[in-house]
N, C-alpha and C positions, 0 to 999 in steps of 0.2 A: 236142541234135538233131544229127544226122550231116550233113555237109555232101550235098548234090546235085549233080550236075553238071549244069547247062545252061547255054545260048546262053542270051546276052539282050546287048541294047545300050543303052549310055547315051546320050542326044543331049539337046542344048538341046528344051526345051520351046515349040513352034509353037500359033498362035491353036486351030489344028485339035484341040489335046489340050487346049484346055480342059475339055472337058464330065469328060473322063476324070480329069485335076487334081482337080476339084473333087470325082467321086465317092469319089476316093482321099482327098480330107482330110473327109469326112465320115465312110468309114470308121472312119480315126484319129479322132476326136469321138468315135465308140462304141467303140474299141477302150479309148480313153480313160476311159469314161466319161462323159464332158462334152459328149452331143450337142446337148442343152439352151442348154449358151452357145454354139451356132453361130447368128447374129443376122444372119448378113451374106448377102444377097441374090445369085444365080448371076450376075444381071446388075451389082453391084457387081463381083464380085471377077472377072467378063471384064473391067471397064475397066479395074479397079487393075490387072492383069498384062499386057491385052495391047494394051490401050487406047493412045492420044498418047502418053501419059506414064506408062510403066509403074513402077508402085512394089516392082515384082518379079520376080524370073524365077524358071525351075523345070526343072530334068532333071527328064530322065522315064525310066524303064528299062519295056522293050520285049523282050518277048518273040515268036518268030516262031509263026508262026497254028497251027501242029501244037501247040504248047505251050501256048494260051492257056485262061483259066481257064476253072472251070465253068461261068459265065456267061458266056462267050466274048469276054473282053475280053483283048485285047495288051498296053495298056499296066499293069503289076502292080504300079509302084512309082514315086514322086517325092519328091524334095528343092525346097523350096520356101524362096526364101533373098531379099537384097537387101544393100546395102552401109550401112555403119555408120563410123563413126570415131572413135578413139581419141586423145585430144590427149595420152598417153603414148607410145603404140605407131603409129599411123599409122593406115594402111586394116586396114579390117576386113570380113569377111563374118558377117552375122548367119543360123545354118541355123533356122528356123521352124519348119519344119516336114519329117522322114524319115519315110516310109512306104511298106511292102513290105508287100502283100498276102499275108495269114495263110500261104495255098496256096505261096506262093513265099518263103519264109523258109529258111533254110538252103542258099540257093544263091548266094550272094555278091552278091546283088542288092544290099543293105542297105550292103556295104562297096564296090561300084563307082559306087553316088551320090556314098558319104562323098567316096573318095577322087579322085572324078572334081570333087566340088565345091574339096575342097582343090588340084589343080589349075589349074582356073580361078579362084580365089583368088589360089594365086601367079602366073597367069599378070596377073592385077590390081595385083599390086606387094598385098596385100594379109597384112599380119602377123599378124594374128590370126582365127580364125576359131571364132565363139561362138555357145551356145545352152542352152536352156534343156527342161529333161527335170522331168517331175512326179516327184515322192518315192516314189510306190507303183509308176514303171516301173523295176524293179530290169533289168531284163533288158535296156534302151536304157542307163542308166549301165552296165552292165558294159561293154555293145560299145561303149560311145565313151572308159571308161574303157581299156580295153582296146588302143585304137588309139591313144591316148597324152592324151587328155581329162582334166582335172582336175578338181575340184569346188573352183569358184572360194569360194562359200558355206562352204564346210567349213575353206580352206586359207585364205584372204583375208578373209573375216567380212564379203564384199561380200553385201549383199540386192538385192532386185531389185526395185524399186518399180513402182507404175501406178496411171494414174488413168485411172478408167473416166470412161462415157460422161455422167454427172453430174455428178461430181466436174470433169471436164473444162471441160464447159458454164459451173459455179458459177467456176473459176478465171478461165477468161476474161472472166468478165462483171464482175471486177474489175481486170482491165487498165483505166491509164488512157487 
């Protein structure tokens, strides 16, 4: 795909772009494939981000209202991220979740999140900055390979565990 030229701006993510956040990682849920494991309620994930105590932040890239998409939305793309730690390496930023609406693809949308997040990373004192891309997105490994990403799985034989929401429950309820 040939690059594009347009305007667009990255800024932190305000209470006011929730609704739009959330259409954007639902998108990605279908883009993905995996709309199915979207479980989590619009009003959970306003408090988780922009709640008391936020367990999250998110740029947003914005594009201006001559530009906006077919359905007449501005905001066309977010990075959705939070802080992590490494007792090798130090501060970390974990990225969640990138996404840049189909329409706005090949206009540098995608790499002024990245590189706007790796910013405010290092402006964090933050050394590492990690995530996690499904096996069948070849085309999200190239662009994060590409900007200097490695596949920690392939090169370190690190896997990535979880426990879900049962698994979870059953462990705690053997806490003594």
């Amino acid at each position: 795909m040939a690059a594009v030229k347009m305007d667009f701006t990255i800024r932190p993510a305000a209470k006011s772009d929730c609704k739009d956040i959330w259409r954007l990682i639902r998108e990605l849920a279908i883009y993905e494939k995996v709309v199915d494991e979207v479980v989590l309620s619009y009003e959970e994930f306003e408090r988780d981000g922009f709640g008391k105590n936020p367990l999250f932040e998110s740029l947003v890239a914005e594009v201006p209202e001559e530009n906006k998409s077919k359905e007449g939305f501005t905001v066309v793309g977010v990075a959705l991220f939070y802080y992590t730690y490494c007792t090798w390496k130090g501060r970390a930023v974990y990225l969640e979740d990138l996404y840049v609406m189909t329409e706005f693809r090949g206009c540098g949308i995608g790499k002024g999140l990245l590189s706007t997040l790796a910013k405010v990373a290092k402006e964090k004192l933050c050394t590492l900055l990690e995530l996690d891309v499904l096996d069948q997105n070849s085309r999200s490994r190239a662009f994060y390979a590409a900007k200097g990403a490695w596949d920690v799985t392939a090169m370190d034989n690190w896997h990535t565990l979880r426990f879900d929401a049962v698994s979870l429950n059953k462990l705690a309820n053997e806490a003594p």
